[in-house]
Predicted model as a PDB file, atoms N, CA, C, CB and O in Angstrom, pLDDT in the B-factor column:
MODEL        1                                                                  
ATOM      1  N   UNK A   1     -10.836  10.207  16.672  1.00 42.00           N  
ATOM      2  CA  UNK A   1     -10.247   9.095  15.963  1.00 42.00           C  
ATOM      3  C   UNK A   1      -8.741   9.292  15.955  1.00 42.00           C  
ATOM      4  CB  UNK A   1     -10.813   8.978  14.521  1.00 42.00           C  
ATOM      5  O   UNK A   1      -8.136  10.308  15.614  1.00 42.00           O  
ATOM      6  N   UNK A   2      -8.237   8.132  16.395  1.00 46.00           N  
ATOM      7  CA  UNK A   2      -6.423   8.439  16.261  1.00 46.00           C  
ATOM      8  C   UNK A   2      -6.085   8.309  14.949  1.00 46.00           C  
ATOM      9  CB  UNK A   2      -5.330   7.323  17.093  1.00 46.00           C  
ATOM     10  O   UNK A   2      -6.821   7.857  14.072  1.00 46.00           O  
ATOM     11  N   UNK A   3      -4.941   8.715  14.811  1.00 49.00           N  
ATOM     12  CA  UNK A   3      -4.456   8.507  13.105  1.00 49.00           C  
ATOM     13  C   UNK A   3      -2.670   8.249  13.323  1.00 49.00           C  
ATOM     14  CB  UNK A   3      -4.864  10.367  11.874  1.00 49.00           C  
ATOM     15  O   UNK A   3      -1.809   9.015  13.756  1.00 49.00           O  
ATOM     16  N   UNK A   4      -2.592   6.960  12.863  1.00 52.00           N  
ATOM     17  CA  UNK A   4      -1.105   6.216  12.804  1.00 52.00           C  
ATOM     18  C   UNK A   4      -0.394   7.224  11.930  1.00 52.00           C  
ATOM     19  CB  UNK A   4      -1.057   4.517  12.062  1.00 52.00           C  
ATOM     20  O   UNK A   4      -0.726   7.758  10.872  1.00 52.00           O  
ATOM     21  N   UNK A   5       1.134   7.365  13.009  1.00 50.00           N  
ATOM     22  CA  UNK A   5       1.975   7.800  12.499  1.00 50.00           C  
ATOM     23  C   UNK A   5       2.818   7.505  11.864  1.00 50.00           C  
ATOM     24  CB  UNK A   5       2.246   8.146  12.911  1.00 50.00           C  
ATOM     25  O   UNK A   5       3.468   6.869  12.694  1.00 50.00           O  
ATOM     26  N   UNK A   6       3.635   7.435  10.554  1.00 48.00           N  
ATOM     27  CA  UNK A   6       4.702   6.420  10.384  1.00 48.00           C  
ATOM     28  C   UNK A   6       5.721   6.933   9.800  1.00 48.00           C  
ATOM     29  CB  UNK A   6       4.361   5.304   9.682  1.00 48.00           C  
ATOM     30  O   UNK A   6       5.355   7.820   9.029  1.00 48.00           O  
ATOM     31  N   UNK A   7       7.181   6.738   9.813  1.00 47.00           N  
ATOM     32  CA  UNK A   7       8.294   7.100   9.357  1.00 47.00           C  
ATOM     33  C   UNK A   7       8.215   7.503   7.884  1.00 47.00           C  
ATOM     34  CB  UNK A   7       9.172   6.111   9.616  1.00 47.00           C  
ATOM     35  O   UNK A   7       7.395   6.871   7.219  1.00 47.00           O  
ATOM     36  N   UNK A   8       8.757   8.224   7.407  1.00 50.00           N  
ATOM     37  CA  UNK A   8       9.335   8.612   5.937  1.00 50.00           C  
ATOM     38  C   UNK A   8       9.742   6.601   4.970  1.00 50.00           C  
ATOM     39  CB  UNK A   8      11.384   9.943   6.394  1.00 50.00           C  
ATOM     40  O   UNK A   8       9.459   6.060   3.901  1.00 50.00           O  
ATOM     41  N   UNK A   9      10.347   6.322   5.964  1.00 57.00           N  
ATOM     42  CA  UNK A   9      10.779   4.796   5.319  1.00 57.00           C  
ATOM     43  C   UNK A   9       9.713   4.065   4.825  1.00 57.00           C  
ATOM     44  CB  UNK A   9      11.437   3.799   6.351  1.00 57.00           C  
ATOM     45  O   UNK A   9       9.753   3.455   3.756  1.00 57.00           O  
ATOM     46  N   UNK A  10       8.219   4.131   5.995  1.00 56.00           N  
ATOM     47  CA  UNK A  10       7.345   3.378   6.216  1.00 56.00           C  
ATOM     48  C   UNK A  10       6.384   3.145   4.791  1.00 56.00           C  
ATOM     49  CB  UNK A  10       6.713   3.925   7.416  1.00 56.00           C  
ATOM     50  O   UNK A  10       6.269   4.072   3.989  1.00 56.00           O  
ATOM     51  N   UNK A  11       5.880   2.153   4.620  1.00 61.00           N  
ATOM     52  CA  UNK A  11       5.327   2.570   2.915  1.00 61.00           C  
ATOM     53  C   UNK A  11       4.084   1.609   3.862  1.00 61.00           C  
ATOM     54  CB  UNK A  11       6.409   1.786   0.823  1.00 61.00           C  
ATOM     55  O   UNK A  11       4.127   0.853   4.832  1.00 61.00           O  
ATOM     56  N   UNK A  12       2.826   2.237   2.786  1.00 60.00           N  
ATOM     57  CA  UNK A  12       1.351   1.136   3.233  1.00 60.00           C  
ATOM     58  C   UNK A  12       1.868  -0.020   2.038  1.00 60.00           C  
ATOM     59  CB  UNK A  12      -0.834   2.028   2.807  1.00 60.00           C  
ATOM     60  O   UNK A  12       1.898   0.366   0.869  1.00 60.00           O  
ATOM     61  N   UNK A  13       2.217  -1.245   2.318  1.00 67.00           N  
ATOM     62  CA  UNK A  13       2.178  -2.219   1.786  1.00 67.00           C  
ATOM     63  C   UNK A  13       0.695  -2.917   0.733  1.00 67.00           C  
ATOM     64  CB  UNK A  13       2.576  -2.831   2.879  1.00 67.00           C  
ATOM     65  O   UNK A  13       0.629  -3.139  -0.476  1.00 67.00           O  
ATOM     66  N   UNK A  14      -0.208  -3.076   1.712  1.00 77.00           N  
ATOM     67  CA  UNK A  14      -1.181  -3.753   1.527  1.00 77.00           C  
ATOM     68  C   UNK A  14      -2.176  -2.877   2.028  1.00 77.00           C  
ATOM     69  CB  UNK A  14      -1.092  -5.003   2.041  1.00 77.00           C  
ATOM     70  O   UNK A  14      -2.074  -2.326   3.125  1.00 77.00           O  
ATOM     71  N   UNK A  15      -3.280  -2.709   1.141  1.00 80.00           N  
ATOM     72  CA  UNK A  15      -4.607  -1.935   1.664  1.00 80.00           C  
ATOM     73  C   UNK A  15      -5.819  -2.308   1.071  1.00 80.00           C  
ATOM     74  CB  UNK A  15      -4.552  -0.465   1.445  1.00 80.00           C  
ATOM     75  O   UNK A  15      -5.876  -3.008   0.059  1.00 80.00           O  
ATOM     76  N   UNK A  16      -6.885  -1.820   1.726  1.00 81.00           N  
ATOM     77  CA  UNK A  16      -8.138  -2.491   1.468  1.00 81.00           C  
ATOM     78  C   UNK A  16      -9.346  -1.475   1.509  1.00 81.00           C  
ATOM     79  CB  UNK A  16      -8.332  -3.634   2.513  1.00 81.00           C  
ATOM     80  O   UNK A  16      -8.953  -0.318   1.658  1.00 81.00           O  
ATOM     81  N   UNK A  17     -10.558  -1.598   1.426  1.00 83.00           N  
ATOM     82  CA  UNK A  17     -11.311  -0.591   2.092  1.00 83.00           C  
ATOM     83  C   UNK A  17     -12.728  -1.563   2.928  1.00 83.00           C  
ATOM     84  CB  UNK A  17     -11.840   0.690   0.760  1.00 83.00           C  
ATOM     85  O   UNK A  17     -13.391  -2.417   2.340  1.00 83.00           O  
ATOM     86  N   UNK A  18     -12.893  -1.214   4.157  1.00 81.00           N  
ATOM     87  CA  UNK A  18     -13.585  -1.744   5.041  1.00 81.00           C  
ATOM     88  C   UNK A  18     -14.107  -1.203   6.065  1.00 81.00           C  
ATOM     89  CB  UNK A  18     -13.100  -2.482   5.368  1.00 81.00           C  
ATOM     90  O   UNK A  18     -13.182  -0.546   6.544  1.00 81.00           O  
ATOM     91  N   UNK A  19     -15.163  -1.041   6.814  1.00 78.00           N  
ATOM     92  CA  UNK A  19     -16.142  -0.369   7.959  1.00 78.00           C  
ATOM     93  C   UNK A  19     -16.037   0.929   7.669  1.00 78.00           C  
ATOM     94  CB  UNK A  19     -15.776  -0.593   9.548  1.00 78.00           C  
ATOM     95  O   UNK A  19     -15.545   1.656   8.532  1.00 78.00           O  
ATOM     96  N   UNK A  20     -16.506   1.551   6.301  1.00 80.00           N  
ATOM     97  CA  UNK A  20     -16.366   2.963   5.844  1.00 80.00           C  
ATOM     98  C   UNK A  20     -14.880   3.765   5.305  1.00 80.00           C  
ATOM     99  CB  UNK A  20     -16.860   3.683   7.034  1.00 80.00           C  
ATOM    100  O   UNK A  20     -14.716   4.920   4.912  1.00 80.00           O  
ATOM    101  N   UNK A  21     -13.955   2.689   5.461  1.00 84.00           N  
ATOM    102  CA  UNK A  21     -12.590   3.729   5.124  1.00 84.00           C  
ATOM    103  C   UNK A  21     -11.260   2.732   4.673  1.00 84.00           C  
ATOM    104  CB  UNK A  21     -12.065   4.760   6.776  1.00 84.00           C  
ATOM    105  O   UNK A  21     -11.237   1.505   4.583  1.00 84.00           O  
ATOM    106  N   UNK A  22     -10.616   3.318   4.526  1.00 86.00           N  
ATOM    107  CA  UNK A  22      -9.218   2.224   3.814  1.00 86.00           C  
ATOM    108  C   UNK A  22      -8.375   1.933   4.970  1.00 86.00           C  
ATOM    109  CB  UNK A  22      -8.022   3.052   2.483  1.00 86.00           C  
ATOM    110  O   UNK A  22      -7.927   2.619   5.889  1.00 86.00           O  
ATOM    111  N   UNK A  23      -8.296   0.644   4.625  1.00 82.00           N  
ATOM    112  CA  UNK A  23      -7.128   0.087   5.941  1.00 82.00           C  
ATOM    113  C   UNK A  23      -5.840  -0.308   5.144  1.00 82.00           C  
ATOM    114  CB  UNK A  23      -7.723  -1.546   6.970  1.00 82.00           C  
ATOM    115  O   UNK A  23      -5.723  -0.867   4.053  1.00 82.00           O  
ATOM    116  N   UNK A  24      -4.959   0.133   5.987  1.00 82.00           N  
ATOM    117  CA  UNK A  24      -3.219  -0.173   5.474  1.00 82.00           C  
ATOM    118  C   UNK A  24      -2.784  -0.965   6.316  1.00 82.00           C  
ATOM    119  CB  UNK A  24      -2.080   1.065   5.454  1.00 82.00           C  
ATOM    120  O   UNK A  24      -3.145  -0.799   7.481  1.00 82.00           O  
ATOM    121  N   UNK A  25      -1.850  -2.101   5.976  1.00 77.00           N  
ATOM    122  CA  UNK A  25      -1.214  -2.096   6.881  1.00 77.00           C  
ATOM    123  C   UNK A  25       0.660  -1.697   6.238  1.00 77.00           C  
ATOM    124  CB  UNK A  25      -1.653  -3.536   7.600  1.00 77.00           C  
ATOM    125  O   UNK A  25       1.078  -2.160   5.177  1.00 77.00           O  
ATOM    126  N   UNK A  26       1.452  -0.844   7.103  1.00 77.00           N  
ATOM    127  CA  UNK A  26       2.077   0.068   7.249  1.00 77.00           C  
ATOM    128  C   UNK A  26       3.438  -0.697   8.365  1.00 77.00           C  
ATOM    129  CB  UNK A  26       1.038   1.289   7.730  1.00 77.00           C  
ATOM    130  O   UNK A  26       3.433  -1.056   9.543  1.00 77.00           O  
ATOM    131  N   UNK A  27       4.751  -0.690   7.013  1.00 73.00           N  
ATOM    132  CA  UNK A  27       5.693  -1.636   7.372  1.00 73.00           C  
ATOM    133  C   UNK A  27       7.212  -1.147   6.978  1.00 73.00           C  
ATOM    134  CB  UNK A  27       5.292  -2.971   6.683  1.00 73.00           C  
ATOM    135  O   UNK A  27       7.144  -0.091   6.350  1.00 73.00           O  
ATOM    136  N   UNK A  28       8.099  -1.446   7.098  1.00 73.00           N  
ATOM    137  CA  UNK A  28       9.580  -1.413   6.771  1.00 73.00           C  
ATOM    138  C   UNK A  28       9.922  -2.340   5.323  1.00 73.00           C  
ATOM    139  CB  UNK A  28      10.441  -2.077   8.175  1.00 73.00           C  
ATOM    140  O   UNK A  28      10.504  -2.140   4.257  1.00 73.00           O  
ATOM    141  N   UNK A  29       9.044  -3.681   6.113  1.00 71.00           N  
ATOM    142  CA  UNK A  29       9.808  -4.518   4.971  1.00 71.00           C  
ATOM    143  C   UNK A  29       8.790  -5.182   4.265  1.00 71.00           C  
ATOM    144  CB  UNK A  29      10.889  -5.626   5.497  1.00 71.00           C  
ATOM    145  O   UNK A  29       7.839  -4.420   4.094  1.00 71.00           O  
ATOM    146  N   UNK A  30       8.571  -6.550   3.679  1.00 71.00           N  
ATOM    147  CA  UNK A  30       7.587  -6.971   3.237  1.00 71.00           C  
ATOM    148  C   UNK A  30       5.917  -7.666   4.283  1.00 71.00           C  
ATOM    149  CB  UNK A  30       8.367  -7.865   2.430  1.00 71.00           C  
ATOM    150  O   UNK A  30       5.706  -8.055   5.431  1.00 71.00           O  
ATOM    151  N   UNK A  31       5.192  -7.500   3.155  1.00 71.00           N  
ATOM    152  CA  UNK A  31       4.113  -8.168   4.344  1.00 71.00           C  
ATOM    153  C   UNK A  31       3.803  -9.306   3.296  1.00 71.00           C  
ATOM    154  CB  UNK A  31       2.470  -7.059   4.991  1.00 71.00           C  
ATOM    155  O   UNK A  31       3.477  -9.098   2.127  1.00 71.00           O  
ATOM    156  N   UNK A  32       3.978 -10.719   3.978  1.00 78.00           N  
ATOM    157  CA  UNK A  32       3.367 -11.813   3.857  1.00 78.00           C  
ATOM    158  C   UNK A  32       2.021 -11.902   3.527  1.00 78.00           C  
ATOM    159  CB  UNK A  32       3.542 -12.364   4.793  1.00 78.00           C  
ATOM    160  O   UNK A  32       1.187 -11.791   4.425  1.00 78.00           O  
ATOM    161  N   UNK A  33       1.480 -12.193   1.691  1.00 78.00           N  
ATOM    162  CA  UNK A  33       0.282 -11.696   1.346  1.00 78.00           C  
ATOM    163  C   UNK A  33      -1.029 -12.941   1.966  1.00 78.00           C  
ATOM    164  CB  UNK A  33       0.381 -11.438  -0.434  1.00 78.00           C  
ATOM    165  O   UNK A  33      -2.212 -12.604   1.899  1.00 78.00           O  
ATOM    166  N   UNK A  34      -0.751 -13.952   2.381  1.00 85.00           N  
ATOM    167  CA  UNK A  34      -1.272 -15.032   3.655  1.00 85.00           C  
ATOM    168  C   UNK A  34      -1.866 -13.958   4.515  1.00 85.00           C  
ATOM    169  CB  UNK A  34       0.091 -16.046   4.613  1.00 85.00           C  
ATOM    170  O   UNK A  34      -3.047 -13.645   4.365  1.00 85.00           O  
ATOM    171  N   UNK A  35      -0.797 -13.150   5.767  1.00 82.00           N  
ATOM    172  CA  UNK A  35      -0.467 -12.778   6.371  1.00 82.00           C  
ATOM    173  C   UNK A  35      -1.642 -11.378   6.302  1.00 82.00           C  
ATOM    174  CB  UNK A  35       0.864 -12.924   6.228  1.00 82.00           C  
ATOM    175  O   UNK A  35      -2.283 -10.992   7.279  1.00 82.00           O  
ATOM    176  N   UNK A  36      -1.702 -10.899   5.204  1.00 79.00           N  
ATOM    177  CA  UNK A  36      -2.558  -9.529   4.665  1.00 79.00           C  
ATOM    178  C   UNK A  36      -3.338 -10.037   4.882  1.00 79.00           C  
ATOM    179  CB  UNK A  36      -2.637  -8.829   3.365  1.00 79.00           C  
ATOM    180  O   UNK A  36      -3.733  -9.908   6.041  1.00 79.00           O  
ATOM    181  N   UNK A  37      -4.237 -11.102   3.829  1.00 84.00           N  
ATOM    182  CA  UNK A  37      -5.623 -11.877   3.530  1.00 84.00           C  
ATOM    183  C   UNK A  37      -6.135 -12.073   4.742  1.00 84.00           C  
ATOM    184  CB  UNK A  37      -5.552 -13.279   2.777  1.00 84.00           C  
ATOM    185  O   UNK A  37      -7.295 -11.717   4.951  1.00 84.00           O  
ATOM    186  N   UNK A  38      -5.369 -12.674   5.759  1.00 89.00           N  
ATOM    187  CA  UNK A  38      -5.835 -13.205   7.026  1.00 89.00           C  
ATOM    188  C   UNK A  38      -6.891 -11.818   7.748  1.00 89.00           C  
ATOM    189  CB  UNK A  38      -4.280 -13.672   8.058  1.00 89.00           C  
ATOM    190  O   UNK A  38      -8.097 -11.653   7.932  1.00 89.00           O  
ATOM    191  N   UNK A  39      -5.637 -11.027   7.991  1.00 83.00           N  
ATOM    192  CA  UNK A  39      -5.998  -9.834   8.347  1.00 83.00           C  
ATOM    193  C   UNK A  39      -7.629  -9.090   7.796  1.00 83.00           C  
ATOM    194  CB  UNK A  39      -4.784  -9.105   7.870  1.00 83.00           C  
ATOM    195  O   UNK A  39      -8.626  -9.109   8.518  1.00 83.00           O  
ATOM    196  N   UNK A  40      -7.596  -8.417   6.268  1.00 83.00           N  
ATOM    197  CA  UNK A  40      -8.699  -8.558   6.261  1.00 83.00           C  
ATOM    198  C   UNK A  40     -10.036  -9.370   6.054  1.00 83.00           C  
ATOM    199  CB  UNK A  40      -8.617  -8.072   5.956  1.00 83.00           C  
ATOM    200  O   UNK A  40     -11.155  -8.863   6.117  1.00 83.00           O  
ATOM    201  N   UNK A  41      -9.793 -10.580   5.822  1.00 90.00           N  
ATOM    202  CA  UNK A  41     -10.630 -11.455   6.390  1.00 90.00           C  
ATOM    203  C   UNK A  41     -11.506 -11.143   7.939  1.00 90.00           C  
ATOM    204  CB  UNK A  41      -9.740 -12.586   6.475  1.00 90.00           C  
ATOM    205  O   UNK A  41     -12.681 -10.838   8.140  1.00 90.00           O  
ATOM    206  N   UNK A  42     -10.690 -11.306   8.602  1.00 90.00           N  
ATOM    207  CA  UNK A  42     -10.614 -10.812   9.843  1.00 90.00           C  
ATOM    208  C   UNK A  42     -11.405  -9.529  10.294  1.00 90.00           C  
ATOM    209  CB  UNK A  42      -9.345 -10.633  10.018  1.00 90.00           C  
ATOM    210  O   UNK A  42     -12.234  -9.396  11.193  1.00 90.00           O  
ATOM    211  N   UNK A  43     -10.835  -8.522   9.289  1.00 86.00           N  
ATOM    212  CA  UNK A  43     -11.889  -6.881   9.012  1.00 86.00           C  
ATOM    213  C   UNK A  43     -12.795  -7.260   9.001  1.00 86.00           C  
ATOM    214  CB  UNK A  43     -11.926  -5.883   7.762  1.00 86.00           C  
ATOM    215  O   UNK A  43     -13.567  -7.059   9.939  1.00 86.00           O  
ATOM    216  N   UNK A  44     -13.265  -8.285   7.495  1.00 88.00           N  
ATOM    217  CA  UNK A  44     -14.289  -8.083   6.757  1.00 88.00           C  
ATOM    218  C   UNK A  44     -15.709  -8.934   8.145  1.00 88.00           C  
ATOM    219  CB  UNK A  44     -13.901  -8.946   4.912  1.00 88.00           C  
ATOM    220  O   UNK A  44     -16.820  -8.405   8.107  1.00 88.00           O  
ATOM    221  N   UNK A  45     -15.557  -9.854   8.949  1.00 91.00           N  
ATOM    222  CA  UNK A  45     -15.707 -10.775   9.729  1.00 91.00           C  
ATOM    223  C   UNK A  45     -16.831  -9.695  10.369  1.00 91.00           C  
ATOM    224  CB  UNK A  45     -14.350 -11.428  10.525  1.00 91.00           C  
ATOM    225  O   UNK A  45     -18.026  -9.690  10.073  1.00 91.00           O  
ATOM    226  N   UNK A  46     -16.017  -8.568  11.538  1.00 88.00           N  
ATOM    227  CA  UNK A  46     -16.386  -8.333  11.865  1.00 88.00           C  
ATOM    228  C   UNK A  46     -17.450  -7.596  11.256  1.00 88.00           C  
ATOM    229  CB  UNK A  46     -15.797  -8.264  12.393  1.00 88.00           C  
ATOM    230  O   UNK A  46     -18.592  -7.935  11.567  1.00 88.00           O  
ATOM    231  N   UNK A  47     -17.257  -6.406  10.236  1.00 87.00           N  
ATOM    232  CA  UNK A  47     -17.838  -5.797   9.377  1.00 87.00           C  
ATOM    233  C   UNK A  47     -19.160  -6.416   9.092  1.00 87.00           C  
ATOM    234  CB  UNK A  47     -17.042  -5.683   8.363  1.00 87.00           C  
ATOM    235  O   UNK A  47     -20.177  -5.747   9.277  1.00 87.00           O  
ATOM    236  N   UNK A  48     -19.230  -7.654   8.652  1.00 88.00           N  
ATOM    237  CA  UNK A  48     -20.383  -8.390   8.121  1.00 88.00           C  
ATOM    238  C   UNK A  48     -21.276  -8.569   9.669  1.00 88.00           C  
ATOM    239  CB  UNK A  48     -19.835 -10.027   7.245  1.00 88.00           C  
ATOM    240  O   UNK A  48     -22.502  -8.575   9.780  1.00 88.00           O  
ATOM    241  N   UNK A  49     -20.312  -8.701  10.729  1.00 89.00           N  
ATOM    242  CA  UNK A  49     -21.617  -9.119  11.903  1.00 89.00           C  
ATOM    243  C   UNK A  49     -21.994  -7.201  12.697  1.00 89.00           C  
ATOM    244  CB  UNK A  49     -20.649 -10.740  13.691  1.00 89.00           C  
ATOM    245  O   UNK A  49     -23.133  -6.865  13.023  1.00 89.00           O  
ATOM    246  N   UNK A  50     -21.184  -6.589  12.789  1.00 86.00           N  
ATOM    247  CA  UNK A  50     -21.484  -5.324  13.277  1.00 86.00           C  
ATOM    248  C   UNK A  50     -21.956  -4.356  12.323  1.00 86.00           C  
ATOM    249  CB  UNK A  50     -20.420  -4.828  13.891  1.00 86.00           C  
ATOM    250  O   UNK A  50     -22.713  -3.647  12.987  1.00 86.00           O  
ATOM    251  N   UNK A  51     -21.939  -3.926  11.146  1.00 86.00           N  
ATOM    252  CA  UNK A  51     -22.212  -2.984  10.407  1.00 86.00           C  
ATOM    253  C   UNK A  51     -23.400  -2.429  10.633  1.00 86.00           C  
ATOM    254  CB  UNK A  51     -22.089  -3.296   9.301  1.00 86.00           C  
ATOM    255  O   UNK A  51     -24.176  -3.134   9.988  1.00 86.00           O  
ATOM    256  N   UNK A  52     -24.082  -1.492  11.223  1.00 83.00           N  
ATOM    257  CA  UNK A  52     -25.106  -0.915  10.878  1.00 83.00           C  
ATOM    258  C   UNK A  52     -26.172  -0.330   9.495  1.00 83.00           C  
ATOM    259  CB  UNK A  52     -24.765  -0.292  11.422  1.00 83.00           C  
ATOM    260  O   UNK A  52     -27.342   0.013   9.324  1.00 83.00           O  
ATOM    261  N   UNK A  53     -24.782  -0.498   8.628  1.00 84.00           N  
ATOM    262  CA  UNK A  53     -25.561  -0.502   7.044  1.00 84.00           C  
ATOM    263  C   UNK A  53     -25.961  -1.730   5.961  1.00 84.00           C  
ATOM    264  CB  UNK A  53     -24.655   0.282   6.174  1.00 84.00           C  
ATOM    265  O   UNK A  53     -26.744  -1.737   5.011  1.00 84.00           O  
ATOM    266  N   UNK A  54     -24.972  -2.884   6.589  1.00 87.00           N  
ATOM    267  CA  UNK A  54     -25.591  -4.188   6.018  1.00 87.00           C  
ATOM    268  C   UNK A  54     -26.966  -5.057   6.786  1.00 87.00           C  
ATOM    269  CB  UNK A  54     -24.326  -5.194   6.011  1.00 87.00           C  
ATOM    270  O   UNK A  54     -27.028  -5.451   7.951  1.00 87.00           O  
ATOM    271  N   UNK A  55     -27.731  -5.152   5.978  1.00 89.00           N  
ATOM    272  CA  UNK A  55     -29.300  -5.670   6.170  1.00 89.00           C  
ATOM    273  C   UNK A  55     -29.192  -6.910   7.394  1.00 89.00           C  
ATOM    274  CB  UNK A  55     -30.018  -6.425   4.451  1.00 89.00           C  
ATOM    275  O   UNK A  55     -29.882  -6.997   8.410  1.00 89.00           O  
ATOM    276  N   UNK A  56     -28.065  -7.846   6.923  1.00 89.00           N  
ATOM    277  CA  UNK A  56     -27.955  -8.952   7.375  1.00 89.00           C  
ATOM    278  C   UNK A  56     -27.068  -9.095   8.938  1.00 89.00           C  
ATOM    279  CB  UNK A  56     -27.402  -9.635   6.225  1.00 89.00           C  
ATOM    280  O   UNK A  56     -26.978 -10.037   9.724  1.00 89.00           O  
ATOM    281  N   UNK A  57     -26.608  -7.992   8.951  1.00 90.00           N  
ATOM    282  CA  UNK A  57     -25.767  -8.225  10.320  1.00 90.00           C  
ATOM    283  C   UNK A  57     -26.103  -8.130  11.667  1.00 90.00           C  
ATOM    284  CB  UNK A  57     -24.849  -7.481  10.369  1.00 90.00           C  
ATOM    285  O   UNK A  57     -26.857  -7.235  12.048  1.00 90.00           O  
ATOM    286  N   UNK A  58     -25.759  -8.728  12.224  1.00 89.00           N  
ATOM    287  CA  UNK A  58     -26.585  -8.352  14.161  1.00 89.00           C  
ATOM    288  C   UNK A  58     -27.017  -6.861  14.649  1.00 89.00           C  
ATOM    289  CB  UNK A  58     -25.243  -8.690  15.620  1.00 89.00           C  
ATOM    290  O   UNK A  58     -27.987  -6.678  15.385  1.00 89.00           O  
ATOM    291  N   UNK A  59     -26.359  -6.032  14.257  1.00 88.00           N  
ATOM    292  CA  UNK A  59     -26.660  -4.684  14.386  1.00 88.00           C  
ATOM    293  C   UNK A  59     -27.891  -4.706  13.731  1.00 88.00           C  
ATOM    294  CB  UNK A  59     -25.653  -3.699  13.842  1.00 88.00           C  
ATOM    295  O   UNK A  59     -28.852  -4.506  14.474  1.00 88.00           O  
ATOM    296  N   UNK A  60     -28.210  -4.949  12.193  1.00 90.00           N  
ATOM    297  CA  UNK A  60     -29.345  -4.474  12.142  1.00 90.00           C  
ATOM    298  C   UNK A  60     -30.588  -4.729  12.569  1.00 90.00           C  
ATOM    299  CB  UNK A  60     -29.429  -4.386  11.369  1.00 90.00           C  
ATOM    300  O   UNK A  60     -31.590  -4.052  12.801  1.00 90.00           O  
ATOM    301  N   UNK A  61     -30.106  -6.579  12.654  1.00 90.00           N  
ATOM    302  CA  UNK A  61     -31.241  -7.438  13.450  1.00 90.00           C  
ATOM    303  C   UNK A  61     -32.043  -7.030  14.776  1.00 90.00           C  
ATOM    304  CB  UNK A  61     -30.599  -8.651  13.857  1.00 90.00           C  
ATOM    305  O   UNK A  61     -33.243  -6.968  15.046  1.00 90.00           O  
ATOM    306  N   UNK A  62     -30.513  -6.705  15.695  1.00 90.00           N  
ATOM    307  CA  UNK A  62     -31.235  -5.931  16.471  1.00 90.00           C  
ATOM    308  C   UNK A  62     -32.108  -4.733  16.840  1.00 90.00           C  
ATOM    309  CB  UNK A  62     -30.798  -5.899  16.823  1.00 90.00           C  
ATOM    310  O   UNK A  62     -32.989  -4.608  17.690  1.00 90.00           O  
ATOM    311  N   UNK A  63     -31.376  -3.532  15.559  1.00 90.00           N  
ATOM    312  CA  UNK A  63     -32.202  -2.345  15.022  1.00 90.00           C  
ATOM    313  C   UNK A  63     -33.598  -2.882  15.083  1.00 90.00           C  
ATOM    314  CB  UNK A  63     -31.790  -1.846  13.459  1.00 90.00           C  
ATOM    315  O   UNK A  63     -34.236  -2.642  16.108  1.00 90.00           O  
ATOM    316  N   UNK A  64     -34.124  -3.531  14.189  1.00 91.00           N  
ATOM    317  CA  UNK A  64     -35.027  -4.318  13.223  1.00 91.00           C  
ATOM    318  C   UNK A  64     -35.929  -4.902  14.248  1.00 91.00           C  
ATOM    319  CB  UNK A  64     -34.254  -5.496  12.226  1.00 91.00           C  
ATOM    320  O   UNK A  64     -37.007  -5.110  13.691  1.00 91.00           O  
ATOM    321  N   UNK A  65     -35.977  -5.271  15.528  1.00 92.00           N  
ATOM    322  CA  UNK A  65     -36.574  -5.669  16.624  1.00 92.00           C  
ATOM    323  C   UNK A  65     -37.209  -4.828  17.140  1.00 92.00           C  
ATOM    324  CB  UNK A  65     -35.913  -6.123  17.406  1.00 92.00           C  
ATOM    325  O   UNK A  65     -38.256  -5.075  17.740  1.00 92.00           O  
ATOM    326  N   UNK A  66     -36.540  -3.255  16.974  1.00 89.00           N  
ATOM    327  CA  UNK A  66     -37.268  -2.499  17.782  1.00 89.00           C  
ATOM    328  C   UNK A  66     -37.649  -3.425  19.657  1.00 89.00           C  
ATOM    329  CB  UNK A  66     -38.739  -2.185  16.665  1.00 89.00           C  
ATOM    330  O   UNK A  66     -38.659  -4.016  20.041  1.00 89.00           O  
ATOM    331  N   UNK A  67     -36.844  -3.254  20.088  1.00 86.00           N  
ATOM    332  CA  UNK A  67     -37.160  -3.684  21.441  1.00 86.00           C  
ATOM    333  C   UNK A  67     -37.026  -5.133  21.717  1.00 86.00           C  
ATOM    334  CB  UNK A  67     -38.485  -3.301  21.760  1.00 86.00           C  
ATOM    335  O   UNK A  67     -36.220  -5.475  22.582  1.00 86.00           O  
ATOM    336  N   UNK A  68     -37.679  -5.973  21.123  1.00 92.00           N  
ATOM    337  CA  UNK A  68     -37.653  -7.479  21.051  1.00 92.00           C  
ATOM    338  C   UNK A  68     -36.749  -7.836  20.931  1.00 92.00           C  
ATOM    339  CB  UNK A  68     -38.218  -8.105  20.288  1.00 92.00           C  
ATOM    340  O   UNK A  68     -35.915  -7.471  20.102  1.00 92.00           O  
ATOM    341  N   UNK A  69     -36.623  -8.961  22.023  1.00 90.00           N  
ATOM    342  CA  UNK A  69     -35.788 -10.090  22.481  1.00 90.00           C  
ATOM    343  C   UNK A  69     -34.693 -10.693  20.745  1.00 90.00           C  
ATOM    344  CB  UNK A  69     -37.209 -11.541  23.253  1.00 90.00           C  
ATOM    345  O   UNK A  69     -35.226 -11.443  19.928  1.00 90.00           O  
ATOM    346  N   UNK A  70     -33.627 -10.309  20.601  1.00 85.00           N  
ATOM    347  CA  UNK A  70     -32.813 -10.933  19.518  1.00 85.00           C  
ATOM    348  C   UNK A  70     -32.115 -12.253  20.232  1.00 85.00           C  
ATOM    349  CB  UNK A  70     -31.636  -9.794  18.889  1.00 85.00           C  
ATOM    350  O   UNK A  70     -31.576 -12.302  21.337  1.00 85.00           O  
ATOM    351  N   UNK A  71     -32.312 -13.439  19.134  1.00 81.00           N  
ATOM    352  CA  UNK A  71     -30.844 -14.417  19.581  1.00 81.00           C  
ATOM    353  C   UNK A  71     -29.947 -13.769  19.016  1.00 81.00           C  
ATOM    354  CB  UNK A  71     -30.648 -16.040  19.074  1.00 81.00           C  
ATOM    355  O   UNK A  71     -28.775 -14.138  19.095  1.00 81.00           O  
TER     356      UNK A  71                                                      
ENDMDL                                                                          
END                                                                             
């Protein structure tokens, strides 16, 4: 797993926690809280269709088939 490097200046603005761990996003100046939301929206998106630990998501569906044909 890589791990972002960032300047002494750099501050995590905005953070969240999503697909097992906390997401920052990591800036100079301000972050546009639109701009954040979008973003994890965006996390959460995928999260809900890939997760292997939520019941409802394609991952598990497909788990859950055991072999059989998924739409």
């Amino acid at each position: 797993m890589a791990t972002a490097m960032t300047s002494p200046a750099t501050t995590a603005a905005w953070e969240w926690r999503a697909t097992g761990t906390t997401w920052r996003i990591h800036h100079t100046g301000g972050v546009d809280a639109g701009l954040a939301a979008t973003v994890a929206q965006a996390v959460e998106r995928d999260e809900a269709r890939w997760s292997r630990f939520r019941p409802s998501s394609e991952v598990a569906r497909v788990n859950a088939a055991a072999g059989r044909p998924v739409a």
